[in-house]
C-alpha positions in Angstrom: 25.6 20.1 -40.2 26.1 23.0 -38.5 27.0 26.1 -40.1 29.1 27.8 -37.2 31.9 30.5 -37.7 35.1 28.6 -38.4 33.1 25.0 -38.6 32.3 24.3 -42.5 30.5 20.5 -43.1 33.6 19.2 -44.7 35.9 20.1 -41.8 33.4 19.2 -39.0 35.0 15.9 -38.2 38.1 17.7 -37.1 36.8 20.5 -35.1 35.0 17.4 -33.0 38.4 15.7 -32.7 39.9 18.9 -31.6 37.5 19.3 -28.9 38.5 15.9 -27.2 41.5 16.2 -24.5 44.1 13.3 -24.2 44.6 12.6 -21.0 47.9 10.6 -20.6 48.1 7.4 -18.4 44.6 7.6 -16.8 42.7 5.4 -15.7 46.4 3.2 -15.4 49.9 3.8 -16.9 50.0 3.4 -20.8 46.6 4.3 -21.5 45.4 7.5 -23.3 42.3 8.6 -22.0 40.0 10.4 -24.6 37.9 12.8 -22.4 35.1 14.3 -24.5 33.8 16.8 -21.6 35.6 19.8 -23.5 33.7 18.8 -26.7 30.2 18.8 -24.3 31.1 21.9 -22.5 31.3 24.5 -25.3 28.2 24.9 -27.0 29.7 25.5 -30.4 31.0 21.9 -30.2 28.0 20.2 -28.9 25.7 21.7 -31.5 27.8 20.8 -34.0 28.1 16.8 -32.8 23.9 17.1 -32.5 24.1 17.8 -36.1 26.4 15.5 -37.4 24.3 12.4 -36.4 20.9 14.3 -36.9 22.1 15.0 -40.7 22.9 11.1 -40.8 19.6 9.9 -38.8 17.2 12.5 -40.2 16.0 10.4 -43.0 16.1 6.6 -41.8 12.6 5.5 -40.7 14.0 5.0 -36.8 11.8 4.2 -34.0 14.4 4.7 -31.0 17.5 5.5 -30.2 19.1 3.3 -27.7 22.5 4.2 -25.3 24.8 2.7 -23.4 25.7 3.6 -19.7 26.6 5.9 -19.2 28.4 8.3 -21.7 25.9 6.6 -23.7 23.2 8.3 -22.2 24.3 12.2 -22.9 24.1 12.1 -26.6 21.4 9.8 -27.0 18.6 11.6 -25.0 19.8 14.7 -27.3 19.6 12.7 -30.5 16.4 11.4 -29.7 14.4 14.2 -29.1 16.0 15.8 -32.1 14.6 12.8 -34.3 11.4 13.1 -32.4 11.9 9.5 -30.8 11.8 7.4 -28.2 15.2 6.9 -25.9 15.9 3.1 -24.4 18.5 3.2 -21.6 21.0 0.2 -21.7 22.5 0.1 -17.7 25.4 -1.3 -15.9 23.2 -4.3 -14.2 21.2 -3.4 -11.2 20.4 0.1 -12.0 17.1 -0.6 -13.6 13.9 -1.1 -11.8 11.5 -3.2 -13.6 11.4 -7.1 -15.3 15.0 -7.0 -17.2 17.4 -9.0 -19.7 21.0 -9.2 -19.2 23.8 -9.9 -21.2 27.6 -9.9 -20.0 30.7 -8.8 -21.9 34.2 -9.5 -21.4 36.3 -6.2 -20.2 40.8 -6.5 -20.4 40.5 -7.6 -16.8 36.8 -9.6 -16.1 33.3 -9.1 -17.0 30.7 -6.8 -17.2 26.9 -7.1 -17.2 24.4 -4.7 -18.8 20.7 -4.7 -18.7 17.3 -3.5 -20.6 13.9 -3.3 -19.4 12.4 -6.6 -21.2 9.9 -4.4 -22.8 11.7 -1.4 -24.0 11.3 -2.2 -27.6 9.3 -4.0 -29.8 10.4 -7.0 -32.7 10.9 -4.9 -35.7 11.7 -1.4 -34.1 14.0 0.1 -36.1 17.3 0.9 -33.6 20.3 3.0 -33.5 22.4 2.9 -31.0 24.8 5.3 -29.4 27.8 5.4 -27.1 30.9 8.0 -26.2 33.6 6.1 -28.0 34.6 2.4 -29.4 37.3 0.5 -27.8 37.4 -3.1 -27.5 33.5 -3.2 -28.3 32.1 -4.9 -25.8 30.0 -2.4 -24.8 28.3 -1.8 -27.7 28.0 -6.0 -28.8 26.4 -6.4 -25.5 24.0 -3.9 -26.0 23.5 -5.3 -29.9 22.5 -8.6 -28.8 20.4 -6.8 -25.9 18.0 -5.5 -28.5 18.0 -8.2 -31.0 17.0 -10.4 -28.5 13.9 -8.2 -27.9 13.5 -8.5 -31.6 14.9 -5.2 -32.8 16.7 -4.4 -36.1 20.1 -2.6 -34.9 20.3 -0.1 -38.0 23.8 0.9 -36.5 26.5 2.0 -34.1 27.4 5.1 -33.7 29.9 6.7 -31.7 32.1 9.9 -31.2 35.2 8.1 -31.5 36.9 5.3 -33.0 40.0 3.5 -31.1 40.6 1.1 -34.1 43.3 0.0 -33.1 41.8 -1.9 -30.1 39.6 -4.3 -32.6 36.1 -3.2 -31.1 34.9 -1.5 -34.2 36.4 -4.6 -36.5 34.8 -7.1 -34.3 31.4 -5.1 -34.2 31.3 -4.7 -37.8 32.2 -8.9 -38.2 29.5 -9.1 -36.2 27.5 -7.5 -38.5 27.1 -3.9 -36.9 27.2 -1.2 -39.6 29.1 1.5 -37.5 29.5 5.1 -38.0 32.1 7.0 -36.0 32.6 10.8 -36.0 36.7 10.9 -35.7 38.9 8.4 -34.5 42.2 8.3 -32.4 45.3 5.5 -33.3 46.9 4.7 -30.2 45.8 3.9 -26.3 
C-alpha cells in the first residue's frame, strides 16, 4: 500500500471512499450514482487504489487479469501490467472482432450481453477479475461464467465498490465468487 502524506495502510480504504462523488438521482430519480472519476483524476488517489489490489494480487500465482466493459477496463490494464500479466477484455456484445462466446445477464429493466474472444484464455489459467463497482452483479456473473466456460479458475472479484445492499455481491459470492471490494456504499 501506498505510503502517501496523509494515506497510512490502515486508513487507505477510506481515503478511496472519499475520493468517490455521489451524484444524486442520475442516471433516473432515486438512484445514487457513485462516480469514481475524482478517485482516477488525482494521482494520489489512483496510486493508492493500484496498490491496494497489487498488495492483495502480488503473491497469487495469476495468469491474467480479466475486466468488464467498460469501467472495467481502466483498472485492469493498470493491474495487469503491475503484476506483469496478461489483460482479457470482457465487451458489451459486438465490440470484439474475432470468433467470440456470449453470455447474457438480466439488467432492472431487460438484458444485457457480454462477449470474450473464444481463445482469450486457457483451461486452468488462473483469473482475477475486475470491475468499477458491484451492484446487482450481473456484470460480473456474466463475465464469471464467460471464463469458466473457456476453462479458467476465477480466483476472485474485485471491485472498488460494494453496493450490498443491491444483492450482487451476496448472489456472486452464492455463486461461489470469492470477492474483494475496496469500500462500499449502503444505499442507491
Amino acid at each position: 500500500m501506498s505510503n502517501a502524506p496523509g494515506c497510512a495502510p490502515c486508513d487507505a480504504a477510506g481515503f478511496i471512499r472519499s475520493r468517490i462523488r455521489t451524484v444524486p438521482d442520475w442516471p433516473q430519480p432515486g438512484v445514487q450514482f457513485r462516480d469514481i472519476t475524482p478517485l482516477l483524476q488525482e494521482a494520489r488517489s489512483l496510486r493508492v487504489l493500484v496498490d491496494l489490489f497489487v498488495q492483495r494480487y502480488i503473491g497469487a500465482r495469476l495468469d491474467a487479469i480479466a475486466g468488464l466493459d467498460a469501467r472495467g477496463f481502466i483498472i485492469g490494464p493498470i493491474l495487469a501490467y503491475e503484476l506483469n500479466l496478461g489483460f482479457i477484455p470482457i465487451r458489451k456484445a459486438g465490440k470484439l472482432p474475432f470468433r467470440t462466446v456470449a453470455q447474457s445477464y438480466q439488467l432492472e429493466y431487460g438484458t444485457a450481453t457480454v462477449e470474450i474472444h473464444e481463445d482469450a484464455c486457457s483451461a486452468g489459467e488462473r483469473i482475477v477479475l475486475v470491475d468499477d463497482l458491484i451492484a446487482t452483479g450481473g456484470t460480473m456473473m456474466a463475465g464469471k461464467i464467460l471464463l469458466e466456460r473457456l476453462g479458467a479458475v476465477v480466483v476472485e472479484g474485485a471491485a472498488i465498490v460494494d453496493l450490498p445492499e443491491l444483492g450482487g455481491s451476496r448472489l456472486l459470492r452464492a455463486a461461489g465468487l470469492p470477492l474483494y471490494t475496496v469500500t462500499e456504499f449502503d444505499g442507491h
